[in-house]
ROROZA-464498 format. One record per atom (N, C-alpha, C): residue in one letter; atom name; z, y, x. Coordinates in pm, whole numbers, plus 50000, padded with zeros to 5 digits. Each point is the difference from the previous one (the first is absolute). Example, Ala and Ser with C-alpha at 12.3 -4.5 7.8 and 13.67 -1.06 7.14 Angstrom:
<nodes>
NODE   residuo   atomo      zz      yy      xx
NODE         a       N   50780   49431   51319
NODE         a      CA   50000   50119   49911
NODE         a       C   50000   50120   50090
NODE         s       N   49928   50105   49965
NODE         s      CA   50006   50119   50082
NODE         s       C   50073   50109   49923
</nodes>
This chain:
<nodes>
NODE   residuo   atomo      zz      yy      xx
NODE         x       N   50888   47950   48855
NODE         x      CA   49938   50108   50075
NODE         x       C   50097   50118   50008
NODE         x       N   50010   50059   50113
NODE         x      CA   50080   50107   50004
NODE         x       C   49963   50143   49939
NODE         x       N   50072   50056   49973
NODE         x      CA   50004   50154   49980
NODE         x       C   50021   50120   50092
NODE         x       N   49844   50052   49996
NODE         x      CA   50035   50091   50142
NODE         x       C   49955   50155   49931
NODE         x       N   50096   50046   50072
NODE         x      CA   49996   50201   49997
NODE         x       C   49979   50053   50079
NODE         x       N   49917   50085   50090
NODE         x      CA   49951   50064   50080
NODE         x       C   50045   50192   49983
NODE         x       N   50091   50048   50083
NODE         x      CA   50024   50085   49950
NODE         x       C   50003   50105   50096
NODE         x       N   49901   50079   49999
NODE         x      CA   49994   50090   50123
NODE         x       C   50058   50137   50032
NODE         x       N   50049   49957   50098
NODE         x      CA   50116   50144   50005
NODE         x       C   49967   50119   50097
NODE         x       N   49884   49981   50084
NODE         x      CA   49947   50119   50052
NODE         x       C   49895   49935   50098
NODE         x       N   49909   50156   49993
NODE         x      CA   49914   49988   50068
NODE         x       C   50005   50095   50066
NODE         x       N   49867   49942   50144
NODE         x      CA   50003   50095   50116
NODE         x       C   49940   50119   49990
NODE         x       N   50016   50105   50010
NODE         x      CA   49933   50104   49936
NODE         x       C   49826   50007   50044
NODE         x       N   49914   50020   49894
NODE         x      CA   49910   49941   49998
NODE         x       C   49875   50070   50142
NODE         x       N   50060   50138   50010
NODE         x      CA   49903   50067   50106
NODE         x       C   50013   49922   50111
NODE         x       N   50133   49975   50058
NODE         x      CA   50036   49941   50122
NODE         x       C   49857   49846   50025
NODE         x       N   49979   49935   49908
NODE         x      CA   49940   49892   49993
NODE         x       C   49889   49958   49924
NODE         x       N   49975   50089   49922
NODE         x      CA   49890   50052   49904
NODE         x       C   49823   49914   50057
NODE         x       N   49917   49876   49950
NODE         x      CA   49917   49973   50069
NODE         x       C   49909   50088   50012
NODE         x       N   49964   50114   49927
NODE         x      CA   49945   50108   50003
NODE         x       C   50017   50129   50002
NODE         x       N   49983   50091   50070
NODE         x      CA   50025   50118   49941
NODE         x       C   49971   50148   49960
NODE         x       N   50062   50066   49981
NODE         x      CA   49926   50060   49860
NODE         x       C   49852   50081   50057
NODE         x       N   50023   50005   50129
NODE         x      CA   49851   50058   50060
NODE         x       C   49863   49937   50019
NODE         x       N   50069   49819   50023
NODE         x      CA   49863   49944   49981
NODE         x       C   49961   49994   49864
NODE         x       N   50069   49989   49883
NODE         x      CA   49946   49985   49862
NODE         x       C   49961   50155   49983
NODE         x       N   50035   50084   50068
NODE         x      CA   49894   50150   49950
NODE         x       C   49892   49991   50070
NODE         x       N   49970   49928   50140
NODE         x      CA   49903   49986   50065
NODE         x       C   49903   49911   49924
NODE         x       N   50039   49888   49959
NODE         x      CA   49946   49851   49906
NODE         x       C   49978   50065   49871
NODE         x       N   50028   50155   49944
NODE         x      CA   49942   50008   49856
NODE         x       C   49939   50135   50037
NODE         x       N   50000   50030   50112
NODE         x      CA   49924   50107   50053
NODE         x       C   50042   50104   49938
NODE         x       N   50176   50013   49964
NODE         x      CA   50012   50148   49910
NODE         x       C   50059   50076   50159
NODE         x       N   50031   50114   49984
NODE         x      CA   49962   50112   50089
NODE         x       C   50187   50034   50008
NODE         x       N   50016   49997   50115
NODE         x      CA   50134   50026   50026
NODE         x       C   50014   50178   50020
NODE         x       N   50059   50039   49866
NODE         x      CA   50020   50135   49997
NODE         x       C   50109   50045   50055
NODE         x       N   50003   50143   50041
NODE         x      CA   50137   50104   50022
NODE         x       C   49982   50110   49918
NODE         x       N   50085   50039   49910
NODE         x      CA   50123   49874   49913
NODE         x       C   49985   49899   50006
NODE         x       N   50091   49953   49967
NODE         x      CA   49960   49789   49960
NODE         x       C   49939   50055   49831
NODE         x       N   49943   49903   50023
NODE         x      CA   49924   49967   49832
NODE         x       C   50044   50010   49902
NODE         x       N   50145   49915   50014
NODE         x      CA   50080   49931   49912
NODE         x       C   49944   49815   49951
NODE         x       N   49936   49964   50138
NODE         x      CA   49969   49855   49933
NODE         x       C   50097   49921   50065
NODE         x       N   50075   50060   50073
NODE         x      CA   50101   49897   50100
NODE         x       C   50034   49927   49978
NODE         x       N   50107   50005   49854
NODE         x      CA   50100   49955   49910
NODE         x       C   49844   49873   49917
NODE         x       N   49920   50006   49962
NODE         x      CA   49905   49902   49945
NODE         x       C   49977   49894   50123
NODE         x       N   49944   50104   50077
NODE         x      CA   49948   49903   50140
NODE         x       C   50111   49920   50034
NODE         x       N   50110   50026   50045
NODE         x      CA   50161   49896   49993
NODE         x       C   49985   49898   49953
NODE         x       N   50004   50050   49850
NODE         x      CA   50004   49887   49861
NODE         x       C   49901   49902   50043
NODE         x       N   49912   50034   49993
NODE         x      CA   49836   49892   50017
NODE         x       C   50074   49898   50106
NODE         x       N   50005   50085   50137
NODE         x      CA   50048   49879   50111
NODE         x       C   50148   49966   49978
NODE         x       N   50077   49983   49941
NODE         x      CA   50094   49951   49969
NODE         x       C   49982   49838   49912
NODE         x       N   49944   50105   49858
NODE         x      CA   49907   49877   49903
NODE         x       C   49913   49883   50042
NODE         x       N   49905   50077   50134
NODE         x      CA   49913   49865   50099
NODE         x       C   50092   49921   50024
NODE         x       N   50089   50072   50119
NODE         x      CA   50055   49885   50047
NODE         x       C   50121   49914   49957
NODE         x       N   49999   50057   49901
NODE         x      CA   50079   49901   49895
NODE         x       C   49902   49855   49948
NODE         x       N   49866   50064   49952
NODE         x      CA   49927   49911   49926
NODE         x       C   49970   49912   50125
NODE         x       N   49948   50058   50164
NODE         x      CA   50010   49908   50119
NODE         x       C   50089   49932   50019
NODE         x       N   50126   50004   50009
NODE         x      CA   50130   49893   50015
NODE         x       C   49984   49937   49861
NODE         x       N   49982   49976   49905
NODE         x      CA   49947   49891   49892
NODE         x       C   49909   49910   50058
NODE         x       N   49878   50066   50042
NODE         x      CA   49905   49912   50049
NODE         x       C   50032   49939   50128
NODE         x       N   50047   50047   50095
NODE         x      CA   50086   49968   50129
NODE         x       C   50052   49870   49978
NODE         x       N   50111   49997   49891
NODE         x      CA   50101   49943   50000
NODE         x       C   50124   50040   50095
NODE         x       N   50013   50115   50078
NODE         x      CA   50075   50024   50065
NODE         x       C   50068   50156   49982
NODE         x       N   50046   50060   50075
NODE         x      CA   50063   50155   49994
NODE         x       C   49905   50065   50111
NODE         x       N   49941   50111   50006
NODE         x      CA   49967   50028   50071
NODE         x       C   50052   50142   50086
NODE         x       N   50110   50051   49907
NODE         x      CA   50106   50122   50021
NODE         x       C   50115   49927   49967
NODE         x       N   50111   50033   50139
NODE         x      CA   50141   49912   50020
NODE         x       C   50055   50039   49822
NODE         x       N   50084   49874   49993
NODE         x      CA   50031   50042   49862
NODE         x       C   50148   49908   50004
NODE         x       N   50113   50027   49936
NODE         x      CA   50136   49907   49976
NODE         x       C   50022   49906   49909
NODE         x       N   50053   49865   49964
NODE         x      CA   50023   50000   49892
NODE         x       C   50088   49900   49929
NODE         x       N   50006   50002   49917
NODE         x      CA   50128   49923   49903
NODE         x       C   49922   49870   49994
NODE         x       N   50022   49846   50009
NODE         x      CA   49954   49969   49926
NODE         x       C   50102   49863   49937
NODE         x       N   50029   49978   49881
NODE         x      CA   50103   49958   49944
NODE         x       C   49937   49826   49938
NODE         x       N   50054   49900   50029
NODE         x      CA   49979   49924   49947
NODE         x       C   50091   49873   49952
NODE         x       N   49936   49961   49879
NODE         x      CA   50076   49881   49961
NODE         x       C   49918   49893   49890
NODE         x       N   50108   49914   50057
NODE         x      CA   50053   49934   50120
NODE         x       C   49960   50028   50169
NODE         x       N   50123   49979   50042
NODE         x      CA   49959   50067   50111
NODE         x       C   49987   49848   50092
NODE         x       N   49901   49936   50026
NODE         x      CA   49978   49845   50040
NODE         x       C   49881   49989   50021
NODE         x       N   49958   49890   50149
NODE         x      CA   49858   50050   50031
NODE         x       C   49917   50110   50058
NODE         x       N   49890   49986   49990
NODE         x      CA   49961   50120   50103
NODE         x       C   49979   50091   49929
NODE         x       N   49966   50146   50060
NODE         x      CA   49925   50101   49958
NODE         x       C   49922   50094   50071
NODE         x       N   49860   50059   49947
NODE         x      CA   49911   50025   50096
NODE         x       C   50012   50194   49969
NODE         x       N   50057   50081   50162
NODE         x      CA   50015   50140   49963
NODE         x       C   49883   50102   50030
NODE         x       N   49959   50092   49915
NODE         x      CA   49894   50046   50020
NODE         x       C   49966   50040   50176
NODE         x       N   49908   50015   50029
NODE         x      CA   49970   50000   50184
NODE         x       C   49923   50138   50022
NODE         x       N   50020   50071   50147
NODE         x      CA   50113   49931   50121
NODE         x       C   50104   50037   49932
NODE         x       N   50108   49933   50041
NODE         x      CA   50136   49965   50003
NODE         x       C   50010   50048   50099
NODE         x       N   50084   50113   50005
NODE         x      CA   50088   50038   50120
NODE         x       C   50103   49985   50046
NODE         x       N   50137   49949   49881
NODE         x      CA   50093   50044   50021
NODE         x       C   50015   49917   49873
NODE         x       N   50124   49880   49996
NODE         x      CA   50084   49964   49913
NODE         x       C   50123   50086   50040
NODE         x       N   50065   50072   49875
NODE         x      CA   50083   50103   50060
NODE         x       C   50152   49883   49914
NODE         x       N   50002   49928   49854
NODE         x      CA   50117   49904   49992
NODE         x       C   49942   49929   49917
NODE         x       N   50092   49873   49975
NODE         x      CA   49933   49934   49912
NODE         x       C   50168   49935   49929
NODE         x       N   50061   50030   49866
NODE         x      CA   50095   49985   49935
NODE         x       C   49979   49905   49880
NODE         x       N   50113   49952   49943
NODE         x      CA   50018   49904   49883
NODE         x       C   50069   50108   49868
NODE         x       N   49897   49994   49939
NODE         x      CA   50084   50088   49900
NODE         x       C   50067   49935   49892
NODE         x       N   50117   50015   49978
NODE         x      CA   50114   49917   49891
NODE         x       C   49906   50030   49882
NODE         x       N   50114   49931   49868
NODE         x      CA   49957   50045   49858
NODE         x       C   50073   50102   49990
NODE         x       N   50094   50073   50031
NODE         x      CA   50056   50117   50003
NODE         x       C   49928   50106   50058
NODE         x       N   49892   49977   50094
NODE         x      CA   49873   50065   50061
NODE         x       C   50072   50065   50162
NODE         x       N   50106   49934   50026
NODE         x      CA   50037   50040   50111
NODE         x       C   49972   49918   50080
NODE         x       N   49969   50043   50144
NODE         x      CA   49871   49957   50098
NODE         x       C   50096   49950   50133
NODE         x       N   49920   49918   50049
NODE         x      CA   50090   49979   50106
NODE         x       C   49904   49927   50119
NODE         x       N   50008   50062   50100
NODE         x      CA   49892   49968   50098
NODE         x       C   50023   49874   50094
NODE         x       N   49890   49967   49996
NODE         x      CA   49970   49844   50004
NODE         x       C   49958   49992   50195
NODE         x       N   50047   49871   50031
NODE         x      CA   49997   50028   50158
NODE         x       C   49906   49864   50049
NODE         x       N   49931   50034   50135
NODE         x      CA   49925   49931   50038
NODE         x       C   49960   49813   49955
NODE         x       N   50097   49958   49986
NODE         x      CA   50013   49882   49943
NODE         x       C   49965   49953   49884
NODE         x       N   49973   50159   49904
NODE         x      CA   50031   49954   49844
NODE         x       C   49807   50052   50005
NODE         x       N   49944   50035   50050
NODE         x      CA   49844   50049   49972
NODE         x       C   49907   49953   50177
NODE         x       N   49900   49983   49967
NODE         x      CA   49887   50046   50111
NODE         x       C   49894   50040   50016
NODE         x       N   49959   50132   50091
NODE         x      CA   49877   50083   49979
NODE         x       C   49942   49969   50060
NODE         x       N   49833   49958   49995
NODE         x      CA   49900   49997   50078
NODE         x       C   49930   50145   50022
NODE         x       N   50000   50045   50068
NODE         x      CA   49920   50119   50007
NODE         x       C   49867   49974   50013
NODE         x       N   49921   49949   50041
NODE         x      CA   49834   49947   50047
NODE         x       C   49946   49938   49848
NODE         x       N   50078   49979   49906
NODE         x      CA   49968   49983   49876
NODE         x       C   50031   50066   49888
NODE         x       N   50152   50117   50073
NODE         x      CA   50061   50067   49893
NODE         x       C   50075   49945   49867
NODE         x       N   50002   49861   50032
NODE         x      CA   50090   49910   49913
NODE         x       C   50144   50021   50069
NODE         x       N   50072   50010   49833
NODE         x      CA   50161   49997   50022
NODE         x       C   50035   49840   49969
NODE         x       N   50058   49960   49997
NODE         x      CA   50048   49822   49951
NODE         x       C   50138   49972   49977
NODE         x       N   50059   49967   49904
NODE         x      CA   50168   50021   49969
NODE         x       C   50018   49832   50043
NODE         x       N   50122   50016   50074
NODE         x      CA   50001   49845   50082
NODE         x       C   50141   49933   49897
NODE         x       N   50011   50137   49933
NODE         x      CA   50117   49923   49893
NODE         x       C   50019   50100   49871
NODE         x       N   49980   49896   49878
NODE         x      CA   49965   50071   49872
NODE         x       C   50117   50079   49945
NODE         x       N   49879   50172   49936
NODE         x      CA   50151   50056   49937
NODE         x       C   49896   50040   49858
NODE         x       N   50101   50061   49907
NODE         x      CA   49927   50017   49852
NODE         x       C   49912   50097   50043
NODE         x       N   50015   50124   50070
NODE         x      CA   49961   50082   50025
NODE         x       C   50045   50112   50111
NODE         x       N   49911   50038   50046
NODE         x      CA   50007   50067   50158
NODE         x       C   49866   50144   50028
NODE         x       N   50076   50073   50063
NODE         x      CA   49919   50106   50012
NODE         x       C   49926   50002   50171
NODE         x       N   49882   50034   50024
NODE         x      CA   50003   50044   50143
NODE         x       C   49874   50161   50018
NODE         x       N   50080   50047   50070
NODE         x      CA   49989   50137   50087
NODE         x       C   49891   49952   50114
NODE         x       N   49876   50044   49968
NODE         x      CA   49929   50039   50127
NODE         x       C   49865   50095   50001
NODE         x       N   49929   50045   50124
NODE         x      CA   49932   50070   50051
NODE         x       C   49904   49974   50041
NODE         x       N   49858   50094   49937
NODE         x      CA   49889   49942   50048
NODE         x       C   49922   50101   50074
NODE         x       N   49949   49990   50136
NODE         x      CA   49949   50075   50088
NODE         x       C   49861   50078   49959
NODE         x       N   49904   50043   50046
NODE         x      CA   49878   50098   50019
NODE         x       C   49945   49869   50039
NODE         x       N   49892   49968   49916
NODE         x      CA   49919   49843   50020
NODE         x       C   49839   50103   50083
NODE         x       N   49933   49918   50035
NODE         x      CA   49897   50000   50091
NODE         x       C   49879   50037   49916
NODE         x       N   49973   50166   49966
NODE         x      CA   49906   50008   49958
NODE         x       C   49865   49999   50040
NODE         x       N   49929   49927   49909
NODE         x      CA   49797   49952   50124
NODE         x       C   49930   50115   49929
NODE         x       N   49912   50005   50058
NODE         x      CA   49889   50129   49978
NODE         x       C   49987   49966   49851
NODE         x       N   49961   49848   49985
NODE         x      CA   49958   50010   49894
NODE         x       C   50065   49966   49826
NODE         x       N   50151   50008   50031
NODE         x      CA   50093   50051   49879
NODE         x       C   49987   50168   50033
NODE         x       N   49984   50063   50085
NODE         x      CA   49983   50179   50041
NODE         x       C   49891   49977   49922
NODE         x       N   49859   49956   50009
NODE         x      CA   49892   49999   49928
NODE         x       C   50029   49998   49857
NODE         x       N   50029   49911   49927
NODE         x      CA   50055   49962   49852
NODE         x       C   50097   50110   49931
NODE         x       N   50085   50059   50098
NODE         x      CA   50080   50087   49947
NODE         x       C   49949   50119   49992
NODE         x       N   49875   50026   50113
NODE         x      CA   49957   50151   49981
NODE         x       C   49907   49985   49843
NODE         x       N   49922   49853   49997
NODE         x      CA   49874   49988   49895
NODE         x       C   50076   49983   49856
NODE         x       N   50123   49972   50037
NODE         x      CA   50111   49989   49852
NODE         x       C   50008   50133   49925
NODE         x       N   50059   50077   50105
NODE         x      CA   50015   50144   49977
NODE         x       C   49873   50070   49943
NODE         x       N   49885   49971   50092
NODE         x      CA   49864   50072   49939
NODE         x       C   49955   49987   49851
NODE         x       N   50028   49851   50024
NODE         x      CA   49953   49956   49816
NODE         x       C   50095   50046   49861
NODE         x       N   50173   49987   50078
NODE         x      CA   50055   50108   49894
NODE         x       C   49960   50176   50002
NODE         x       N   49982   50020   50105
NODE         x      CA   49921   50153   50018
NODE         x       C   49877   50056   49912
NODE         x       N   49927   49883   50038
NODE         x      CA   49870   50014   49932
NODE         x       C   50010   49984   49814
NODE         x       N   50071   49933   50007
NODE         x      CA   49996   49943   49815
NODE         x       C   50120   50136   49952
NODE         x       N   50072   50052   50058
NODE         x      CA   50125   50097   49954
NODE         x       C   50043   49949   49907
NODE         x       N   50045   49880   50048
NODE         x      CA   50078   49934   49878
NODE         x       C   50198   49943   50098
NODE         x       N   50039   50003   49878
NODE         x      CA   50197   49984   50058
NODE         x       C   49952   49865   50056
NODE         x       N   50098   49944   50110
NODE         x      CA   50041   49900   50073
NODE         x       C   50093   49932   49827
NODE         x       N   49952   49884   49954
NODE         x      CA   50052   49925   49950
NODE         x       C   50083   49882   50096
NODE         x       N   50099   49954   49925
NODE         x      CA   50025   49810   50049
NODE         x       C   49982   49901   49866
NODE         x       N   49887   49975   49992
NODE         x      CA   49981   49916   49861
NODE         x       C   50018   49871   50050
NODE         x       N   50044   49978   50081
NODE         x      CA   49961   49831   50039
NODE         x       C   50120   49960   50077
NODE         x       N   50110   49947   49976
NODE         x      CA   50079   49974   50097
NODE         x       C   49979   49947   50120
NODE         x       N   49887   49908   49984
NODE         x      CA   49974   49879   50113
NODE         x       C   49928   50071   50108
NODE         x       N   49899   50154   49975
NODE         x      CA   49965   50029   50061
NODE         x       C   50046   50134   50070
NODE         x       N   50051   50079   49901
NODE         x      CA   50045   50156   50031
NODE         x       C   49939   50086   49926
NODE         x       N   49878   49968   49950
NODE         x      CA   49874   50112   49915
NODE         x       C   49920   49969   49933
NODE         x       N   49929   50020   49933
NODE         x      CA   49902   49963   49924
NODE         x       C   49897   49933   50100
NODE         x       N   49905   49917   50009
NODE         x      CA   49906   49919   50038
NODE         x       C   49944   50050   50139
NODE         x       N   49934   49965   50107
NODE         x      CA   49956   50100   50119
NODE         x       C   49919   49923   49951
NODE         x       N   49842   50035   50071
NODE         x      CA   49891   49938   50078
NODE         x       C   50032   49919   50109
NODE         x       N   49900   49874   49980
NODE         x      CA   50050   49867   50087
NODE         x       C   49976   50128   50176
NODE         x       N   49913   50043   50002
NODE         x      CA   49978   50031   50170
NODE         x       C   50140   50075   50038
NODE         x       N   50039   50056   49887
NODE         x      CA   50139   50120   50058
NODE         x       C   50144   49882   50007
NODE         x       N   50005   49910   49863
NODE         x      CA   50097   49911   50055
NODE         x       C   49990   49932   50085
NODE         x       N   49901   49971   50090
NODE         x      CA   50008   49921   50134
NODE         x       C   50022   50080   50075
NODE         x       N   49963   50130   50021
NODE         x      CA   50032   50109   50123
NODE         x       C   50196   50018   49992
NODE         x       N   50024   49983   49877
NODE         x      CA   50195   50015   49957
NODE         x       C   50027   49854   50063
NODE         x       N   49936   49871   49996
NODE         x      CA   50052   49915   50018
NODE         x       C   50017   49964   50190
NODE         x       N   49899   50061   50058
NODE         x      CA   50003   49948   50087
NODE         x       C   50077   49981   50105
NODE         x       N   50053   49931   50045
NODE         x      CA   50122   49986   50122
NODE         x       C   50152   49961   49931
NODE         x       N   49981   50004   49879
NODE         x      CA   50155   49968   49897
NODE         x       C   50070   49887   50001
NODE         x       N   50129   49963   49941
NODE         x      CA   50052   49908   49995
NODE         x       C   49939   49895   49959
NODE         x       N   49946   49881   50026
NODE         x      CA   50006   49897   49925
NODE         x       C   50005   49923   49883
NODE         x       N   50184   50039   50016
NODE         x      CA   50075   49927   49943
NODE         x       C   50001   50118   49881
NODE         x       N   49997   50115   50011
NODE         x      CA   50016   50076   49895
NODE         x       C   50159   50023   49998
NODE         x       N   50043   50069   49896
NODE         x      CA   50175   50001   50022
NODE         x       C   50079   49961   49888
NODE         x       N   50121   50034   50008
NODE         x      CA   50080   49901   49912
NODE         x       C   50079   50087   49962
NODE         x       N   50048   50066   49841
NODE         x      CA   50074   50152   49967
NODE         x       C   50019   49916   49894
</nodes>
């Protein structure tokens, strides 16, 4: 079995693409948009940041464009990259000396409609560079993310990640189906 690293090197800045924002969750907790600001901005952020983090878990996908490393070895066989896939930007053989050397059409092949990479000829290990677009948010991950937020609102308790598999401590079955709906499948591969 291979060894894989997932290593993310930037994201799209989150307002630009944000599935919510910060006016409908003051509208959705019914707090009162002051002049001055409040000072809840910087919380309200956090919360929808934290959702849609815990949403792309349940997704299985990205739902804010994001870059990334992902390093594996053996580098042989397929591999499945988190989705959408926008953009394979290279895909290299990295020595035991860790010097890299980019690998050309012949030596890999990308499916995009599956987001599988496939090495058409084995190396110990290989890195690949790519990009994942602004995925298709449905009303009802917008739904899940506003009722995510409410329930950390309501309880005033910190955004934990106790659970790797999931992103957070436990939801209610009705809220993880509203996160799940319209998501990958296949789930992803990091």
């Amino acid at each position: 079995m291979a060894a894989c690293r997932l290593i993310e090197l930037a994201t799209s800045p989150p307002a630009l693409h944000s599935p919510v924002t910060e006016q409908e969750v003051r509208q959705f907790l019914r707090l009162p948009d002051l002049s001055p600001p409040d000072g809840l901005a910087a919380q309200i952020q956090a919360m929808i940041a934290s959702a849609t983090f815990v949403a792309e878990k349940y997704q299985g996908r990205d739902l804010i464009p994001r870059r990334y490393r992902l390093v594996v070895e053996p580098a042989a066989g397929s591999f499945r990259l988190r989705t959408p896939v926008a953009a394979v930007h290279s895909v290299s053989a990295i020595a035991e000396d860790l010097t890299e050397t980019p690998l050309g059409a012949s030596d890999y092949q990308f499916d995009g409609d599956n987001a599988q990479i496939r090495f058409l000829s084995a190396h110990s290990r290989a890195a690949i560079e790519y990009s994942t677009g602004a995925a298709q948010i449905t009303d009802a991950v917008r739904a899940g993310i506003l009722q995510l937020i409410a329930l950390w609102w309501q309880a005033r308790v910190p955004v934990i990640e106790a659970n790797s598999q999931r992103g957070a401590v436990e939801l209610p079955h009705s809220l993880a189906a509203l996160l799940r709906l319209g998501g990958d499948p296949y789930g992803t591969a990091s």
